[in-house]
N, CA and C atoms of all chains as a GROMACS GRO file, in nm:
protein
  582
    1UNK      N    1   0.084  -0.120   0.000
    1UNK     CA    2   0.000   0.000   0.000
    1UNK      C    3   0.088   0.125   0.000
    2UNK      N    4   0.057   0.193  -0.091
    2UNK     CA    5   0.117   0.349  -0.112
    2UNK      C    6   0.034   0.490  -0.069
    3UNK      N    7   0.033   0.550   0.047
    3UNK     CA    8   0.011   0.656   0.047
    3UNK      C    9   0.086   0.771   0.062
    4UNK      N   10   0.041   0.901   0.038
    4UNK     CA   11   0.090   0.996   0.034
    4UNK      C   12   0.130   1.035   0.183
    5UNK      N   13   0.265   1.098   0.225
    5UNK     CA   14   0.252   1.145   0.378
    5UNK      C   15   0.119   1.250   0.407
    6UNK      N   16   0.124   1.307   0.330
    6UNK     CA   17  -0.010   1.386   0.365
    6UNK      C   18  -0.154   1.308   0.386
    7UNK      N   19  -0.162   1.234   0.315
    7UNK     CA   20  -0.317   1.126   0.316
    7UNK      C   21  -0.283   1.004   0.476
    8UNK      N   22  -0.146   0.987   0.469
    8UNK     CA   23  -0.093   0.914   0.616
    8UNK      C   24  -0.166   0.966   0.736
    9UNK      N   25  -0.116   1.128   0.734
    9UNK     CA   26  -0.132   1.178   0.855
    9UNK      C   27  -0.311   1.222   0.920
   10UNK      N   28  -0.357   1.237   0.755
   10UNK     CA   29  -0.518   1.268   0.777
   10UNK      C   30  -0.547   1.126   0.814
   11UNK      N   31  -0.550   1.031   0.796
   11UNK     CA   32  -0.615   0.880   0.825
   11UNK      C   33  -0.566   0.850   1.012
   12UNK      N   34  -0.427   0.915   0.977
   12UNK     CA   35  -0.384   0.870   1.186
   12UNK      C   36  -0.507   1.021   1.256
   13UNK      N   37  -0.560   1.093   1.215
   13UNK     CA   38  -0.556   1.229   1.234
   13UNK      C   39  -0.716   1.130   1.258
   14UNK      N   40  -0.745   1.095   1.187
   14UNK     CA   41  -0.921   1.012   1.165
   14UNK      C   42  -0.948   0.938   1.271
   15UNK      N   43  -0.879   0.805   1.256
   15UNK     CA   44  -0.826   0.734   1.340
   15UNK      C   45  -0.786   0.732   1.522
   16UNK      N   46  -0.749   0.840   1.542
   16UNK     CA   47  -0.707   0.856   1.660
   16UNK      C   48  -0.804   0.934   1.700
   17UNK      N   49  -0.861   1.056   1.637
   17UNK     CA   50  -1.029   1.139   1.687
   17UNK      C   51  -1.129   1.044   1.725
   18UNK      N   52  -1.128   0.972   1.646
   18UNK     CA   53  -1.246   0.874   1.662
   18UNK      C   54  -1.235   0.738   1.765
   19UNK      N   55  -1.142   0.761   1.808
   19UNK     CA   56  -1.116   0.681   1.964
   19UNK      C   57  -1.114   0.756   2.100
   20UNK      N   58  -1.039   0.905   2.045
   20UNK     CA   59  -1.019   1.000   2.171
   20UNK      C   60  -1.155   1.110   2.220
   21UNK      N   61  -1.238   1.102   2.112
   21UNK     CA   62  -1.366   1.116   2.129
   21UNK      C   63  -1.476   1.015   2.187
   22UNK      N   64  -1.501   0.926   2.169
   22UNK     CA   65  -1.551   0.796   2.244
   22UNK      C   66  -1.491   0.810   2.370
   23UNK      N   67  -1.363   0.776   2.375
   23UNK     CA   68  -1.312   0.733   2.544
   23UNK      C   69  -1.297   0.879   2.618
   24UNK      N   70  -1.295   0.971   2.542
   24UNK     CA   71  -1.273   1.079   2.693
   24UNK      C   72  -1.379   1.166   2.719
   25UNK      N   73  -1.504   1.104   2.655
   25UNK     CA   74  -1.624   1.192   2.706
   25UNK      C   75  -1.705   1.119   2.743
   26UNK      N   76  -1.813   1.151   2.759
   26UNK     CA   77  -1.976   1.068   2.824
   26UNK      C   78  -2.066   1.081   2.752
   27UNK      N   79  -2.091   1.172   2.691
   27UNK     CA   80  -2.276   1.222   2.618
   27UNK      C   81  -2.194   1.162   2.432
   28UNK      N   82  -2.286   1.167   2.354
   28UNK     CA   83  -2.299   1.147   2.274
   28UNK      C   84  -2.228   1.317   2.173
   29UNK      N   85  -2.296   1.353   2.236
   29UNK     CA   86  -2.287   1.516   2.163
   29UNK      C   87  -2.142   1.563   2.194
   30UNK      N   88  -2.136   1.558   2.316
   30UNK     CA   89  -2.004   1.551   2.339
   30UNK      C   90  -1.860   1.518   2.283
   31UNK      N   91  -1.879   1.380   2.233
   31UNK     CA   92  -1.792   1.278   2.174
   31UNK      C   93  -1.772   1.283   2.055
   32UNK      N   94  -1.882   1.302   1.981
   32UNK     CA   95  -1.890   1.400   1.826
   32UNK      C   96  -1.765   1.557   1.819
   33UNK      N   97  -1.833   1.594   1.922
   33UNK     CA   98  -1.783   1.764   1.906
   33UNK      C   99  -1.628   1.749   1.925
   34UNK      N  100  -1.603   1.646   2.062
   34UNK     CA  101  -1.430   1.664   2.095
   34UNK      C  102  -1.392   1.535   1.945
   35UNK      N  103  -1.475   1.493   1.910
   35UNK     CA  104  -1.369   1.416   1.769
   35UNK      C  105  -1.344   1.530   1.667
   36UNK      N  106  -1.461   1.579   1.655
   36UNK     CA  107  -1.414   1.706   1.541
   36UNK      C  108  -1.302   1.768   1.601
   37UNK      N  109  -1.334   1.836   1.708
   37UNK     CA  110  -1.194   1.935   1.778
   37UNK      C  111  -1.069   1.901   1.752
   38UNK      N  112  -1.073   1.754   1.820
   38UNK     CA  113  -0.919   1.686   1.816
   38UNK      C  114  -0.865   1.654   1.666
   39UNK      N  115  -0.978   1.630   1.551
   39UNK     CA  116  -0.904   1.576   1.438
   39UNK      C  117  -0.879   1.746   1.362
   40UNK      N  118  -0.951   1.848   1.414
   40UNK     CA  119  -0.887   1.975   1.354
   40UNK      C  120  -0.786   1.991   1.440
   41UNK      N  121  -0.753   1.975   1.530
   41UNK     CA  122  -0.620   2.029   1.634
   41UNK      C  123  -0.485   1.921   1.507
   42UNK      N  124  -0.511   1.795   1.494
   42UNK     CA  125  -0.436   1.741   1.417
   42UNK      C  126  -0.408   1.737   1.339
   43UNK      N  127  -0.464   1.789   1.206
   43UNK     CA  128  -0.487   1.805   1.093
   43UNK      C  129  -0.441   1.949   1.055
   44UNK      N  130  -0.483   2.020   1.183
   44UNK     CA  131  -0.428   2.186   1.187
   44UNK      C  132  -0.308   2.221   1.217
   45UNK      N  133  -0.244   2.165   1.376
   45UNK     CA  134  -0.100   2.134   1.368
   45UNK      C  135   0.002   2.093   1.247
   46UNK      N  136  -0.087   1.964   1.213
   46UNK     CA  137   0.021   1.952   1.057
   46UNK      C  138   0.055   2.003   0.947
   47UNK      N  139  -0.057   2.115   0.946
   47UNK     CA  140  -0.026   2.188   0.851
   47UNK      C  141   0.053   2.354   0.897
   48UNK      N  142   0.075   2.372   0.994
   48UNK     CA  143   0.098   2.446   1.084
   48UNK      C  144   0.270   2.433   1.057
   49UNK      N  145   0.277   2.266   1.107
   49UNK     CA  146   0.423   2.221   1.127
   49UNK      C  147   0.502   2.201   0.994
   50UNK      N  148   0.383   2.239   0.881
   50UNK     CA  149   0.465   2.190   0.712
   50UNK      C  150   0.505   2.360   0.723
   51UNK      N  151   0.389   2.385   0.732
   51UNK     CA  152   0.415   2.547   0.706
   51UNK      C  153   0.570   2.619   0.777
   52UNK      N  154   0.585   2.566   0.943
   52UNK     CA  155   0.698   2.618   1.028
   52UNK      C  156   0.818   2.545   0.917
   53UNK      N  157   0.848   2.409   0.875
   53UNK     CA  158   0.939   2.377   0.834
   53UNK      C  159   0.981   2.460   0.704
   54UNK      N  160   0.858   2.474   0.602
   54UNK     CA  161   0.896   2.538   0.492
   54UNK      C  162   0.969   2.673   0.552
   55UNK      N  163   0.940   2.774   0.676
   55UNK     CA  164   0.969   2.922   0.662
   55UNK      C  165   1.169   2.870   0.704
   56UNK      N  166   1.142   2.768   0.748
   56UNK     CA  167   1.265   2.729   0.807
   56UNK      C  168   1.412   2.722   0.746
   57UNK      N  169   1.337   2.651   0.615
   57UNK     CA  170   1.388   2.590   0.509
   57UNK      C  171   1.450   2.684   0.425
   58UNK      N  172   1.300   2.814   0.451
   58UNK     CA  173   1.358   2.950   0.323
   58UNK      C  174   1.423   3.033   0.394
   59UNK      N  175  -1.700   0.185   6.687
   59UNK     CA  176  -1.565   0.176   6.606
   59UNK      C  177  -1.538   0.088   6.473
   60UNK      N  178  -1.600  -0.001   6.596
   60UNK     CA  179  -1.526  -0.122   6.506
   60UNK      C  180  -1.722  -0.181   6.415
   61UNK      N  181  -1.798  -0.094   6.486
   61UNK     CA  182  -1.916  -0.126   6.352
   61UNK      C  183  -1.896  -0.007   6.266
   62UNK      N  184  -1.852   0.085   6.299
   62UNK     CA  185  -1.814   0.188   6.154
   62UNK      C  186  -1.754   0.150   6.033
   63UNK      N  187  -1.631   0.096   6.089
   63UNK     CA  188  -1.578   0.019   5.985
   63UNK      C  189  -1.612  -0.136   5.927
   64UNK      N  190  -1.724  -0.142   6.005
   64UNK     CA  191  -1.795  -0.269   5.944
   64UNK      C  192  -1.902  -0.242   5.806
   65UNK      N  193  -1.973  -0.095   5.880
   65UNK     CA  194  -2.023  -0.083   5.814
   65UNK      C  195  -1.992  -0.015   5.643
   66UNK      N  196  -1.870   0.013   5.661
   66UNK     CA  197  -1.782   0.077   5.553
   66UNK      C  198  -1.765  -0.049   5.460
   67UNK      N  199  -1.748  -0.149   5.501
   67UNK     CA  200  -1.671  -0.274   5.434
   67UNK      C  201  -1.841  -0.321   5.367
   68UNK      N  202  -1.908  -0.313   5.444
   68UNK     CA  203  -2.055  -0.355   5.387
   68UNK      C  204  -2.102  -0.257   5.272
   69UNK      N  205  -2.078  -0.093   5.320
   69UNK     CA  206  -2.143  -0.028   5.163
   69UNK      C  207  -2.050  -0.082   5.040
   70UNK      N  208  -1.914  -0.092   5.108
   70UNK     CA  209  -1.802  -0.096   4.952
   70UNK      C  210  -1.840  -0.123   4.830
   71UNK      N  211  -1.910  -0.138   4.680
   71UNK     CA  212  -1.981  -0.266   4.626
   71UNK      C  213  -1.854  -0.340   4.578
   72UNK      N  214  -1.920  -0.500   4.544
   72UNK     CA  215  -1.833  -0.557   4.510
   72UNK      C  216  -1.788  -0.568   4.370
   73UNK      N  217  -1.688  -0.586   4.345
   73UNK     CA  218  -1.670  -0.565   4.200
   73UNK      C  219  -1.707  -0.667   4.100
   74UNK      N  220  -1.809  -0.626   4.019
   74UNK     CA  221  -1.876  -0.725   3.912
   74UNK      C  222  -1.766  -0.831   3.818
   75UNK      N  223  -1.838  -0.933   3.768
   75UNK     CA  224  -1.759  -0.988   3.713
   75UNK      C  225  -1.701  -0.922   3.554
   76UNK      N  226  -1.802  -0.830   3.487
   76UNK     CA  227  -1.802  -0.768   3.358
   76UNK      C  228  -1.660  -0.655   3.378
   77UNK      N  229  -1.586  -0.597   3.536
   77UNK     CA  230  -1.518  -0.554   3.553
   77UNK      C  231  -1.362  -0.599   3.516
   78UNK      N  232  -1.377  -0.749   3.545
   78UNK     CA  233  -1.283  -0.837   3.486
   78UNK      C  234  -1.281  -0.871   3.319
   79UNK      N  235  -1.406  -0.878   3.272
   79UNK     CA  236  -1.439  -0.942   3.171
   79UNK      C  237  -1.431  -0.851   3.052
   80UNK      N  238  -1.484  -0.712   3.088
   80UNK     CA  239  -1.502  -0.621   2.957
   80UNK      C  240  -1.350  -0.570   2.938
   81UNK      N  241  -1.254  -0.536   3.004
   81UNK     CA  242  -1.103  -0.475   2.961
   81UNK      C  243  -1.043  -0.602   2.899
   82UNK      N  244  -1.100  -0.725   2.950
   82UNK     CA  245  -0.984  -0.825   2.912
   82UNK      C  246  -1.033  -0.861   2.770
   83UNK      N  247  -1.158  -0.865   2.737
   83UNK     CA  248  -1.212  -0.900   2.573
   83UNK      C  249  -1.212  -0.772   2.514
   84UNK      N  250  -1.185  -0.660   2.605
   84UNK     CA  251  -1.152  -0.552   2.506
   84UNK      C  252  -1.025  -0.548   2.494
   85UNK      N  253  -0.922  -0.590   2.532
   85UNK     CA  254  -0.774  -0.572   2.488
   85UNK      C  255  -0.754  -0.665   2.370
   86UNK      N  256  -0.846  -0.827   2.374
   86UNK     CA  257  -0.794  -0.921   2.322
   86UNK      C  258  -0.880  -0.888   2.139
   87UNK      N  259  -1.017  -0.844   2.178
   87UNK     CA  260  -1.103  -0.774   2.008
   87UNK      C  261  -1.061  -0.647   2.059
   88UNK      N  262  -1.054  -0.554   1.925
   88UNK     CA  263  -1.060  -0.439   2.023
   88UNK      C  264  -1.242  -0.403   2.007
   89UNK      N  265  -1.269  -0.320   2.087
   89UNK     CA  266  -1.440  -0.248   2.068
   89UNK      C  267  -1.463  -0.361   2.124
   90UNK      N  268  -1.510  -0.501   2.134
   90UNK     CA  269  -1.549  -0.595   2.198
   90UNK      C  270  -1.587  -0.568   2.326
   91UNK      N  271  -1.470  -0.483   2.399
   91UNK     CA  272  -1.541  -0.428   2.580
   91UNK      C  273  -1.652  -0.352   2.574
   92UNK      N  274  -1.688  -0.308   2.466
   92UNK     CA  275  -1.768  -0.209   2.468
   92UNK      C  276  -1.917  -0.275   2.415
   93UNK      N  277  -1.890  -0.372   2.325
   93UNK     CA  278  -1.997  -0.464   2.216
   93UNK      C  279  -2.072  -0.556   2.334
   94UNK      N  280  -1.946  -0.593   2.457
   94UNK     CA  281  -2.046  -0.735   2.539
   94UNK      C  282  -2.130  -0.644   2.627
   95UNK      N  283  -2.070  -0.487   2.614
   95UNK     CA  284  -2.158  -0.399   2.775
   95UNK      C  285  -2.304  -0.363   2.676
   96UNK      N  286  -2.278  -0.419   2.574
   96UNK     CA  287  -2.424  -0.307   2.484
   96UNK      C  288  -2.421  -0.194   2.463
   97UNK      N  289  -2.275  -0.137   2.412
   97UNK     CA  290  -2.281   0.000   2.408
   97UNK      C  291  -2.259  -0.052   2.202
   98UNK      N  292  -2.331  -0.043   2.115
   98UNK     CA  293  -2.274  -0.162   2.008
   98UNK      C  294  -2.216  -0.067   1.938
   99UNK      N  295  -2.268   0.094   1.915
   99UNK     CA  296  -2.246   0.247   1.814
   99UNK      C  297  -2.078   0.251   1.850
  100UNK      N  298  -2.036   0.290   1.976
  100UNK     CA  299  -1.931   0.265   2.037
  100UNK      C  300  -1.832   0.168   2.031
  101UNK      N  301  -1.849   0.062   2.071
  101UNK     CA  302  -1.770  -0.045   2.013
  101UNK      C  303  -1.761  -0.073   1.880
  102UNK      N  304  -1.816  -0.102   1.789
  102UNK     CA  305  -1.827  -0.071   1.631
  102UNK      C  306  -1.702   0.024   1.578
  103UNK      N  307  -1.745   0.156   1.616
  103UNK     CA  308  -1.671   0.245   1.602
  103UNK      C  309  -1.504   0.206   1.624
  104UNK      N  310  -1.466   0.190   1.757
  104UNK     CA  311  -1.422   0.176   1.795
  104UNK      C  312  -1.321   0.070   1.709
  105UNK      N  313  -1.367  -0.066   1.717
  105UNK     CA  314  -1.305  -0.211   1.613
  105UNK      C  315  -1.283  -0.150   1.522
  106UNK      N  316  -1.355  -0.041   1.438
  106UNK     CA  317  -1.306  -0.044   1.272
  106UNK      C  318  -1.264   0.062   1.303
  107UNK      N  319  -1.208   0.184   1.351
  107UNK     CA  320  -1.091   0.217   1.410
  107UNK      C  321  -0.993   0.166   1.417
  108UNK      N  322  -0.914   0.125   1.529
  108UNK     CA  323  -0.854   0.041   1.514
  108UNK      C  324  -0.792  -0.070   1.444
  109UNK      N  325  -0.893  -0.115   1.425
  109UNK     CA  326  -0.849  -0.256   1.320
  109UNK      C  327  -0.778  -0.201   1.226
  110UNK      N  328  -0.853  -0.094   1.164
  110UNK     CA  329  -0.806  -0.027   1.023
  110UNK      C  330  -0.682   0.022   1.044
  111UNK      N  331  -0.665   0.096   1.160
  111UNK     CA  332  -0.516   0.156   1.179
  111UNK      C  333  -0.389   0.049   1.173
  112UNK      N  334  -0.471  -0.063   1.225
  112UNK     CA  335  -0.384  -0.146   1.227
  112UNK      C  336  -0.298  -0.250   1.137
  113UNK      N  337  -0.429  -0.282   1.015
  113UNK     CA  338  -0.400  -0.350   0.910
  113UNK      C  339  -0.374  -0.235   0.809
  114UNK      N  340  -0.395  -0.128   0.816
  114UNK     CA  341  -0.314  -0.004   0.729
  114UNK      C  342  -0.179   0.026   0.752
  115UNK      N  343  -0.134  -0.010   0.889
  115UNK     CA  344   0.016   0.001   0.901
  115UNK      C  345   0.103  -0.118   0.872
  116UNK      N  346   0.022  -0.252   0.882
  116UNK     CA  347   0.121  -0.394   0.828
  116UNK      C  348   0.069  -0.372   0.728
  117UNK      N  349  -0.049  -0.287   0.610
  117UNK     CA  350  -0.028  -0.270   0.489
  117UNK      C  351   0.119  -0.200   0.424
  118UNK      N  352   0.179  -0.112   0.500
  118UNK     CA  353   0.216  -0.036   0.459
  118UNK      C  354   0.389  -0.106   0.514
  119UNK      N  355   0.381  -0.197   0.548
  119UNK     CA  356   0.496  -0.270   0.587
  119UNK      C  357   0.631  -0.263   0.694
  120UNK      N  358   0.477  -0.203   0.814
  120UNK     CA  359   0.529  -0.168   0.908
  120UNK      C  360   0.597  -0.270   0.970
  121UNK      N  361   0.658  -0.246   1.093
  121UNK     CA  362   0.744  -0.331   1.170
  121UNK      C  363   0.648  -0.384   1.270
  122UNK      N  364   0.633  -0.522   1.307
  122UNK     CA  365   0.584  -0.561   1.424
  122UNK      C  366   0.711  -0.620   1.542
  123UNK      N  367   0.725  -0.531   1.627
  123UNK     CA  368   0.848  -0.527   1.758
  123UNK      C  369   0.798  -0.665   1.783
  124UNK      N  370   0.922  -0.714   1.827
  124UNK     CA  371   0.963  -0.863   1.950
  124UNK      C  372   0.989  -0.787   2.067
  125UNK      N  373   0.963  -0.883   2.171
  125UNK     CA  374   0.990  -0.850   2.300
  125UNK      C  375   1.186  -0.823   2.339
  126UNK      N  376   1.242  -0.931   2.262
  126UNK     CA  377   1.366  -0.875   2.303
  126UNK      C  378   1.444  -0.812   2.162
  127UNK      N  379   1.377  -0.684   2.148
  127UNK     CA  380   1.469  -0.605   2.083
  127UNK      C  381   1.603  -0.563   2.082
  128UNK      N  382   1.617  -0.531   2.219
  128UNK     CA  383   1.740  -0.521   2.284
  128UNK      C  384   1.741  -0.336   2.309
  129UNK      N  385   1.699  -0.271   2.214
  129UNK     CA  386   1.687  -0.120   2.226
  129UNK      C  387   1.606  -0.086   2.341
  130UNK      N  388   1.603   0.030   2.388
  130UNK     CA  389   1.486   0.088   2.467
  130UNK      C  390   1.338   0.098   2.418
  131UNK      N  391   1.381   0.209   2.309
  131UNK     CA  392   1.271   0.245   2.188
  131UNK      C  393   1.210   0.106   2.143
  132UNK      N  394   1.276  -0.005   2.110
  132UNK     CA  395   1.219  -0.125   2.039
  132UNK      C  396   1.115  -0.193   2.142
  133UNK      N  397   1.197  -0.188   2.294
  133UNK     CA  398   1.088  -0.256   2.390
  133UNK      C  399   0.940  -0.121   2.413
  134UNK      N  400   0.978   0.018   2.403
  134UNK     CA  401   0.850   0.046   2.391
  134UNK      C  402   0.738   0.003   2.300
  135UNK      N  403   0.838   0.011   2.171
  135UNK     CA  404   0.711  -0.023   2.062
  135UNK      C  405   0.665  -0.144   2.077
  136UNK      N  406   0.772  -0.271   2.113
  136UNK     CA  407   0.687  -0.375   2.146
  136UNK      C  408   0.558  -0.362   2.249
  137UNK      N  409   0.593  -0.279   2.349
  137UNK     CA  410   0.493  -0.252   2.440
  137UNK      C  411   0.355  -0.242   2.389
  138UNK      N  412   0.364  -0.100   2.306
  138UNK     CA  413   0.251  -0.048   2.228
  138UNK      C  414   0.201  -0.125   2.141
  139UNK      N  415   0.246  -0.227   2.074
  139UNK     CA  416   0.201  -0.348   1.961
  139UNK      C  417   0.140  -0.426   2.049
  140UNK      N  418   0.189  -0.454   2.159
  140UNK     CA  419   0.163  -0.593   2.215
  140UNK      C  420   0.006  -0.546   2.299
  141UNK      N  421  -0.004  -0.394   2.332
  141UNK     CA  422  -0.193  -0.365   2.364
  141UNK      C  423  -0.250  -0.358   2.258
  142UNK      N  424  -0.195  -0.388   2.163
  142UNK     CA  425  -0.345  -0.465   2.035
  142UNK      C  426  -0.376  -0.565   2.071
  143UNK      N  427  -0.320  -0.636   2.093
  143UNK     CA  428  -0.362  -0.784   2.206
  143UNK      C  429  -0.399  -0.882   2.113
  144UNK      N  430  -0.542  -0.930   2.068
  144UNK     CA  431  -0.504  -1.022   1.924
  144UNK      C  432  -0.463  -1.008   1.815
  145UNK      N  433  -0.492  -0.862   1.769
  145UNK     CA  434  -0.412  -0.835   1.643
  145UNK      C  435  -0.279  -0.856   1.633
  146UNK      N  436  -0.222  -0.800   1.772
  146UNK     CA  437  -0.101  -0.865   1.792
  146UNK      C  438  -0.026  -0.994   1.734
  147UNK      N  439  -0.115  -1.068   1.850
  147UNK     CA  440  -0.094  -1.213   1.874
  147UNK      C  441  -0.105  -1.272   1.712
  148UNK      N  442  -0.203  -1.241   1.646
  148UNK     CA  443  -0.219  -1.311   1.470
  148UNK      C  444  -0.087  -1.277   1.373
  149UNK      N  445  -0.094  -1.126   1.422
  149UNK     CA  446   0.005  -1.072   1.326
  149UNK      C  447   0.173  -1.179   1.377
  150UNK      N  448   0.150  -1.191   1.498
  150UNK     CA  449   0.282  -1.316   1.485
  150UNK      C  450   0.304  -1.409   1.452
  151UNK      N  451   0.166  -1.498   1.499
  151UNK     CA  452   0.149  -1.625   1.463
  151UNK      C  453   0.178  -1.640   1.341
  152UNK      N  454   0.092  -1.556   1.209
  152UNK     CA  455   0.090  -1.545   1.092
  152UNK      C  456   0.229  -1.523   1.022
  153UNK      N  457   0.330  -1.461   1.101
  153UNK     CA  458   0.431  -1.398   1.028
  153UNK      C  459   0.432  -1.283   0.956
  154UNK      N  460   0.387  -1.145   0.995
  154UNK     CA  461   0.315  -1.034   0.918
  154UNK      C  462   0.426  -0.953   0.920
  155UNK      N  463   0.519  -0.962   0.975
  155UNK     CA  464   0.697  -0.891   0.981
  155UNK      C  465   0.687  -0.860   0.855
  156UNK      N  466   0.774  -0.749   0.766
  156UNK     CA  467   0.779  -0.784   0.634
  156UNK      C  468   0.934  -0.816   0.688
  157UNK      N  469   0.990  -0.861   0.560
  157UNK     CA  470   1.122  -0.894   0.552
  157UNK      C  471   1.204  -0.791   0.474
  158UNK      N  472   1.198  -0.770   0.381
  158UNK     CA  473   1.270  -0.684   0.282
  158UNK      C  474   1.192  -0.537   0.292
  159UNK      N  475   1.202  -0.416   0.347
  159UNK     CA  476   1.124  -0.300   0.324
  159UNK      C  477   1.152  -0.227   0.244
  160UNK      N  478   1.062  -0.214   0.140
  160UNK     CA  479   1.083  -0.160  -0.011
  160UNK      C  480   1.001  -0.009   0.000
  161UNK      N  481   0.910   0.008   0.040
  161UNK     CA  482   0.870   0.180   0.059
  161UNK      C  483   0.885   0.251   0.172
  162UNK      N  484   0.895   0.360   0.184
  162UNK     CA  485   0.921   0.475   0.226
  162UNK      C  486   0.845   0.523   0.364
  163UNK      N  487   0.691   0.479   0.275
  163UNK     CA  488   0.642   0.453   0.390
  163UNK      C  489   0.647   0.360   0.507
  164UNK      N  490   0.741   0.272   0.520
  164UNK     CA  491   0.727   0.157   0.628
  164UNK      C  492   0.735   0.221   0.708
  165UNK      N  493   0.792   0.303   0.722
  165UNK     CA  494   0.835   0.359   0.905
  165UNK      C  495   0.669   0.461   0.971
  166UNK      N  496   0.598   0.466   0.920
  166UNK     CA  497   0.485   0.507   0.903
  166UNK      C  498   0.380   0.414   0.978
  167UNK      N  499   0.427   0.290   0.879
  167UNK     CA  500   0.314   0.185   0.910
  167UNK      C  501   0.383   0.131   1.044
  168UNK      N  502   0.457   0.124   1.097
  168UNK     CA  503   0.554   0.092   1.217
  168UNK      C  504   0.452   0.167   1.332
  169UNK      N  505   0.466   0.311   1.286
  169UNK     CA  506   0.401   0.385   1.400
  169UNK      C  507   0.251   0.340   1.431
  170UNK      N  508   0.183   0.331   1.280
  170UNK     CA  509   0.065   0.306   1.315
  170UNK      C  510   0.014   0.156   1.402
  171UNK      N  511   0.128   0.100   1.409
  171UNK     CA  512   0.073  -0.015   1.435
  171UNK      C  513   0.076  -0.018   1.628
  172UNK      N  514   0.194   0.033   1.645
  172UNK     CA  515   0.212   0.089   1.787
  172UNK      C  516   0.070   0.172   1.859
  173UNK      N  517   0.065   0.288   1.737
  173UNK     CA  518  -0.035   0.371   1.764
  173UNK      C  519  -0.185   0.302   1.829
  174UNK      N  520  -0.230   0.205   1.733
  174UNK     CA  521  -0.348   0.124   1.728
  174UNK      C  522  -0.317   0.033   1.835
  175UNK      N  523  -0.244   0.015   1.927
  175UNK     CA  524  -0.195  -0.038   1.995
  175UNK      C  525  -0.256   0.021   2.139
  176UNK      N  526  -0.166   0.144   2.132
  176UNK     CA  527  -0.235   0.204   2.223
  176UNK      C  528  -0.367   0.278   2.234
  177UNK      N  529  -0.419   0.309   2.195
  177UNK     CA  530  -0.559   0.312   2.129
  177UNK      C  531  -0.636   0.250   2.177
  178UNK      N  532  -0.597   0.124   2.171
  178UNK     CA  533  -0.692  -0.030   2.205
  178UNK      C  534  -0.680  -0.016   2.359
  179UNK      N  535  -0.533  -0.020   2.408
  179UNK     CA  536  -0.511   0.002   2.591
  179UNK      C  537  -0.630   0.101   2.583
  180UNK      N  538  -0.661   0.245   2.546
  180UNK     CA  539  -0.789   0.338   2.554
  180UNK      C  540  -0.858   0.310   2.603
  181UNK      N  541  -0.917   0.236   2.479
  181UNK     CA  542  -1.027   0.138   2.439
  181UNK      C  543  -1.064   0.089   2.576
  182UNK      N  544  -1.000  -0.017   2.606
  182UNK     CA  545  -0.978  -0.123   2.706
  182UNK      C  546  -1.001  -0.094   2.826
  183UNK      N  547  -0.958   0.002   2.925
  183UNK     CA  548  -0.976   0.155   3.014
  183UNK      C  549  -1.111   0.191   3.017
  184UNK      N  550  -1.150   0.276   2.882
  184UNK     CA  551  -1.269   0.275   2.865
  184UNK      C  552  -1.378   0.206   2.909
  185UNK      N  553  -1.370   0.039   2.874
  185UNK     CA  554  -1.455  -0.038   2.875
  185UNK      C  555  -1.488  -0.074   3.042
  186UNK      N  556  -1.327  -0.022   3.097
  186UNK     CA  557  -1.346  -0.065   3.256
  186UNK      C  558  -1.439   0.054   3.328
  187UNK      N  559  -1.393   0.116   3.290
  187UNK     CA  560  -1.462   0.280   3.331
  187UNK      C  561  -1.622   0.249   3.332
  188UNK      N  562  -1.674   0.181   3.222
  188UNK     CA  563  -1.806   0.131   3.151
  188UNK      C  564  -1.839   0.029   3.292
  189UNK      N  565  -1.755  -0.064   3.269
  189UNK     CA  566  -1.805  -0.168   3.395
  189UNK      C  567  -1.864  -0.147   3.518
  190UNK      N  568  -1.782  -0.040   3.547
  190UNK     CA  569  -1.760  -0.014   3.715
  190UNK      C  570  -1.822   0.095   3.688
  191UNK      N  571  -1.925   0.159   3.664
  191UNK     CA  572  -2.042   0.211   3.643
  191UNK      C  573  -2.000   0.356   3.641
  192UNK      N  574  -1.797   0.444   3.637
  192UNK     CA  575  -1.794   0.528   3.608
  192UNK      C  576  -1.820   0.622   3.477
  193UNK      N  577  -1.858   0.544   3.414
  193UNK     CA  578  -1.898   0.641   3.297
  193UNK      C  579  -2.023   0.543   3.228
  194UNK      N  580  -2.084   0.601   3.153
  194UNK     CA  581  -2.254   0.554   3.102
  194UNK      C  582  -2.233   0.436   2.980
   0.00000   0.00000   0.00000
């Protein structure tokens, strides 16, 4: 299997929301909202951290 | 005195058997701790989670750690592989190591497999939390 690092990190980014939402809340609504949160905190960081490396780079 | 603390030992409750039962079939399926309590949206979730993380990283020709690596780092990751618990256990039996690593991505699928690993420990936590009537 070949993916892109970028398509890698969205699937761990999927992947890991959708466990850390289930286990660290109680309500339903809840568990929804902190999966969204956490997979934008991850998804946002990484692009955050491409972005810090590129200014790095130039 | 000594009925105070009798009576302390009498409210205590005792700990159910599903307390034992749901972390340990949730370490060994993952979501399973969650599937035998009837939580099924949750556990569901949960298995194809996981699972996926997991057979996406020995897709990708990740490393599955032995216990005696000899490194530090190697005995963590074994750590983290080894709370997938049957995925684990198959992926050895089976021989799912690759041998020769030809893409780029392997070191990727390495993590993920650790990752899903711990995840499942979550999981597993979770399901006890579920038992013992701290969470719904």
């Amino acid at each position: 299997m070949q993916i892109s690092h970028f398509g890698v990190a969205v699937l761990y980014a999927l992947f890991a929301s959708i466990v850390l939402g289930i286990c660290f809340k109680t309500t339903t609504r809840e568990m929804v909202r902190y999966g969204i949160y956490s997979f934008a905190m991850f998804v946002g960081g990484l692009i955050a951290a491409g972005w810090a490396m590129w200014l790095l780079r130039h | 005195m000594a009925n105070s603390s009798k009576s302390v030992e009498q409210a205590a409750p005792l700990p159910s058997s599903m307390s034992v039962i749901a972390p340990a079939v949730g370490w060994l399926v993952p979501g399973a701790g969650h599937l035998v309590q009837k939580r099924y949206g949750r556990g569901l979730l949960l298995m194809a989670s996981i699972v996926s993380m997991y057979m996406i990283g020995i897709a990708m020709q990740g490393h599955v750690y032995t216990p005696n690596g000899g490194d530090l780092l190697d005995i963590l990751s074994f750590l983290g592989d080894a709370c997938a618990g049957g995925l684990y256990i198959i992926s050895r039996a089976l021989d799912w190591n690759p041998g020769l690593i030809t893409k780029a991505t392997a070191d990727y699928g390495s993590k993920f497999i650790v990752v899903a690993g711990l995840l499942n420990f979550i999981s597993a936590v979770d399901a006890y939390h579920i038992a013992i009537g701290k969470k719904q």
